[in-house]
C-alpha positions as YAML, in Angstrom:
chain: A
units: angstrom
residues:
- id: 1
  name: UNK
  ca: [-50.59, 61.45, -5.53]
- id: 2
  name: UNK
  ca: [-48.48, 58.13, -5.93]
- id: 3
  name: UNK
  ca: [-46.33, 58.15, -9.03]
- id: 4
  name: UNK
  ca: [-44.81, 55.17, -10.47]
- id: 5
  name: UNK
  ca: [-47.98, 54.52, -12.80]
- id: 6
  name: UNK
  ca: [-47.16, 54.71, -16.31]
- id: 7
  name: UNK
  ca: [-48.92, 55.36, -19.98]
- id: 8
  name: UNK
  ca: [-49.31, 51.95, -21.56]
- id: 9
  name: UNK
  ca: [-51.06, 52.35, -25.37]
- id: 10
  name: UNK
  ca: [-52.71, 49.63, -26.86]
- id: 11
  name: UNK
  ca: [-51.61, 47.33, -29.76]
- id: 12
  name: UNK
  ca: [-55.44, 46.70, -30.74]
- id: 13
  name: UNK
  ca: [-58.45, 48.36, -31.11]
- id: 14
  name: UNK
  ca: [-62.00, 46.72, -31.03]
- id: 15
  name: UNK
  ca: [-64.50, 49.50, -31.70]
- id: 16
  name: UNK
  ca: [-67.22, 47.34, -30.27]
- id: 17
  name: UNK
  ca: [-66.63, 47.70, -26.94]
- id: 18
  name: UNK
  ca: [-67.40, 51.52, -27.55]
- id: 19
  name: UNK
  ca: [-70.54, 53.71, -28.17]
- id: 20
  name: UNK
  ca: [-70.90, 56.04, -31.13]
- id: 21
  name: UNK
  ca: [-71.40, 59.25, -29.02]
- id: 22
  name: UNK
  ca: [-74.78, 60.84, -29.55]
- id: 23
  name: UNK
  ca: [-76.32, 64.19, -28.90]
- id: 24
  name: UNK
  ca: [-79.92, 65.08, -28.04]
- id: 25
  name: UNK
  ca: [-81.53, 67.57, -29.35]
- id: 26
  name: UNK
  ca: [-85.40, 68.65, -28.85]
- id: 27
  name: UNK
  ca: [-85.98, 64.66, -28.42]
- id: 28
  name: UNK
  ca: [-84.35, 64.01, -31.71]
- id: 29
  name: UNK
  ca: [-80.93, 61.70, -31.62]
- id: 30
  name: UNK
  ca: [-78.28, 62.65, -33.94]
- id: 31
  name: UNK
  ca: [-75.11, 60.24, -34.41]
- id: 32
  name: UNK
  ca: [-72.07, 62.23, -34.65]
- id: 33
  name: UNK
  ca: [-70.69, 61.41, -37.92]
- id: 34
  name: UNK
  ca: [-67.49, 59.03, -37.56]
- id: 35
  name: UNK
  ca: [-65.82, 56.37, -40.13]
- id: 36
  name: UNK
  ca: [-66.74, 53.00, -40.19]
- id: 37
  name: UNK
  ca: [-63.55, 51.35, -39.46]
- id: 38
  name: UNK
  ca: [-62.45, 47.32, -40.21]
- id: 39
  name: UNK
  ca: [-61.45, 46.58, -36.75]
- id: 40
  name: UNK
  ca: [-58.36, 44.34, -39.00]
- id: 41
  name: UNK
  ca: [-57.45, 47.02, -40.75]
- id: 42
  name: UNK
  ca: [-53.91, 47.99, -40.60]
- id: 43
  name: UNK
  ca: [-52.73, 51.63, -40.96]
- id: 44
  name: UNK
  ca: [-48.85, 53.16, -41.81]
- id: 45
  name: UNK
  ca: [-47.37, 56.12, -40.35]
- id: 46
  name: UNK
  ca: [-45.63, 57.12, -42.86]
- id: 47
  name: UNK
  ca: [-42.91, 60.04, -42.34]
- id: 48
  name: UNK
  ca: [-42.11, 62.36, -44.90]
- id: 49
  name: UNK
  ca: [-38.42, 63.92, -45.75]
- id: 50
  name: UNK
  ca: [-37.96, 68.07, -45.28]
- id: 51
  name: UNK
  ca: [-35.67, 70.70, -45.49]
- id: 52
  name: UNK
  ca: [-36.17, 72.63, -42.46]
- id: 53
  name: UNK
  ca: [-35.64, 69.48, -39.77]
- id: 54
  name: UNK
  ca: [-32.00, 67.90, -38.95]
- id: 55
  name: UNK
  ca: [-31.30, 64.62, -38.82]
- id: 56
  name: UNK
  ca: [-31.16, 64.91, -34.93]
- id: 57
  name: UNK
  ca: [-33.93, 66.41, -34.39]
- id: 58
  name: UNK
  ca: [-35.91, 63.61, -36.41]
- id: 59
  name: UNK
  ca: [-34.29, 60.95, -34.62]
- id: 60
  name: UNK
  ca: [-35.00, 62.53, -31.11]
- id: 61
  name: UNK
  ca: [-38.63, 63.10, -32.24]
- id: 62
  name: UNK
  ca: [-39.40, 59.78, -33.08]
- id: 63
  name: UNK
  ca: [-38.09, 58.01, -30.18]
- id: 64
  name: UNK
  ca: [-40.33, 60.92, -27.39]
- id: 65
  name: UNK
  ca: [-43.21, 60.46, -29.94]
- id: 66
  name: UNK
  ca: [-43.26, 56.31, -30.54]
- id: 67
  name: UNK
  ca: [-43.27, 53.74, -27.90]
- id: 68
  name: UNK
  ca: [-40.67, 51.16, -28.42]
- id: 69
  name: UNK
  ca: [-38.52, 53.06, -30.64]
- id: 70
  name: UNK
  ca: [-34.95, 52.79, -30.58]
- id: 71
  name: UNK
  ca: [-32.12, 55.14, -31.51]
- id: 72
  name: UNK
  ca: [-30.76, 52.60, -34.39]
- id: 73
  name: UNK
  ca: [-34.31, 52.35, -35.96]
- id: 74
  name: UNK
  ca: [-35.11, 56.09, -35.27]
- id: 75
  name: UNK
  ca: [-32.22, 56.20, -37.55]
- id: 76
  name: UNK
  ca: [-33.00, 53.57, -39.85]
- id: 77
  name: UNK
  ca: [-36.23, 55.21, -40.61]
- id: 78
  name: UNK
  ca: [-34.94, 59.25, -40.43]
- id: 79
  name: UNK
  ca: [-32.27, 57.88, -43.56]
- id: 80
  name: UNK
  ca: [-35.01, 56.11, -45.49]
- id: 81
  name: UNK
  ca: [-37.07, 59.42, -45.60]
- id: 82
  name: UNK
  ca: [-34.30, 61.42, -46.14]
- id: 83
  name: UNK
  ca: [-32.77, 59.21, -49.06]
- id: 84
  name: UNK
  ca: [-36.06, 58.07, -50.54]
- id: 85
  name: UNK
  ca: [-38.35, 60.98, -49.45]
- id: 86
  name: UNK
  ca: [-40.77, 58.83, -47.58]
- id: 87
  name: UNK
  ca: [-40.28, 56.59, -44.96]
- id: 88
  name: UNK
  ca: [-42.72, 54.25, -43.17]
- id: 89
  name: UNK
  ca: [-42.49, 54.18, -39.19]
- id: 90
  name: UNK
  ca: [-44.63, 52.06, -37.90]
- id: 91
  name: UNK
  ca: [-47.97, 50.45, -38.69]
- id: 92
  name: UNK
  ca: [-50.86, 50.33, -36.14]
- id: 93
  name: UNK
  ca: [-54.72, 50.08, -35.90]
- id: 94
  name: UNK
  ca: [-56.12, 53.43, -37.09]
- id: 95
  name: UNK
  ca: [-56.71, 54.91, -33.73]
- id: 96
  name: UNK
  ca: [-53.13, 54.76, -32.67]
- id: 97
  name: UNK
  ca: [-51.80, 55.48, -35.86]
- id: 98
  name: UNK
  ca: [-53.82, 58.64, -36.49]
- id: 99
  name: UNK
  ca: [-52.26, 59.73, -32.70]
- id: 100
  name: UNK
  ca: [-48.86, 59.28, -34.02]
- id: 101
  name: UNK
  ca: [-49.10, 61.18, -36.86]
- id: 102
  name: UNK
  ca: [-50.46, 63.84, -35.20]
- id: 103
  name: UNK
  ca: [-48.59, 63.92, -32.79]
- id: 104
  name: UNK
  ca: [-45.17, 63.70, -35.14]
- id: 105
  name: UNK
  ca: [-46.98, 66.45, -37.25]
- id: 106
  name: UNK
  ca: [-47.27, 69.01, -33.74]
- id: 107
  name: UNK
  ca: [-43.60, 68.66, -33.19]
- id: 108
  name: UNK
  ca: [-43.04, 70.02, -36.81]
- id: 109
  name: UNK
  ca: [-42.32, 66.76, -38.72]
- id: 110
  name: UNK
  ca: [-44.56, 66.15, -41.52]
- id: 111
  name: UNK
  ca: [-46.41, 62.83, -41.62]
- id: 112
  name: UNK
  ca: [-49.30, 60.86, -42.93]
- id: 113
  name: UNK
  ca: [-51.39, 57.90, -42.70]
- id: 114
  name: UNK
  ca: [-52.44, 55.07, -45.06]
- id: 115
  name: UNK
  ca: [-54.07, 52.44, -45.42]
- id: 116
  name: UNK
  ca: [-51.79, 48.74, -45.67]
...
């Protein structure tokens, strides 16, 4: 099936072009139960130093995991955690931001994120 489409992921969020998803039940509605969120809000991804990752692997990590990262600020960022212990790598509506983390967090980094 035709390649050459790519991923593109989305700088914004607006939460009002979606529906809360709902679930029937015996003619009763229930709305699943989700945070409100300030569609202006801003959210870090913060990234936290360990002992059990290398440098490398950070650095290699973040640049698969984020779009737009480069090698020098993959480094930038893997020092400032290592040196400071925390290290903030990008900030993004919650949505995206909550995908990065996780997604930093399944390839064995540990990571959080918090509210600007």
């Amino acid at each position: 099936l035709g390649g050459g489409g790519g991923f593109r992921v989305p700088d914004t969020f607006n939460p009002s072009e979606y529906q809360m998803e709902r679930e029937e039940k015996k003619g009763a509605t229930a709305v699943l139960d989700r945070p409100r969120l300030d569609p202006g809000k801003k959210y870090k991804v913060l990234l936290f130093n360990d002992d059990k990752n290398t440098r490398e692997f950070v650095i290699d990590t973040l640049i698969k995991v984020i779009p737009g990262m480069t090698t020098d600020k993959a480094k930038l960022i893997t020092g400032e955690a290592h040196n400071n212990g925390m290290a903030v790598v990008g900030i993004w509506m919650y949505e995206l931001a909550e995908a990065y983390s996780d997604l930093l967090n399944s390839a064995g980094l540990r990571s959080e994120v918090e509210e600007e």
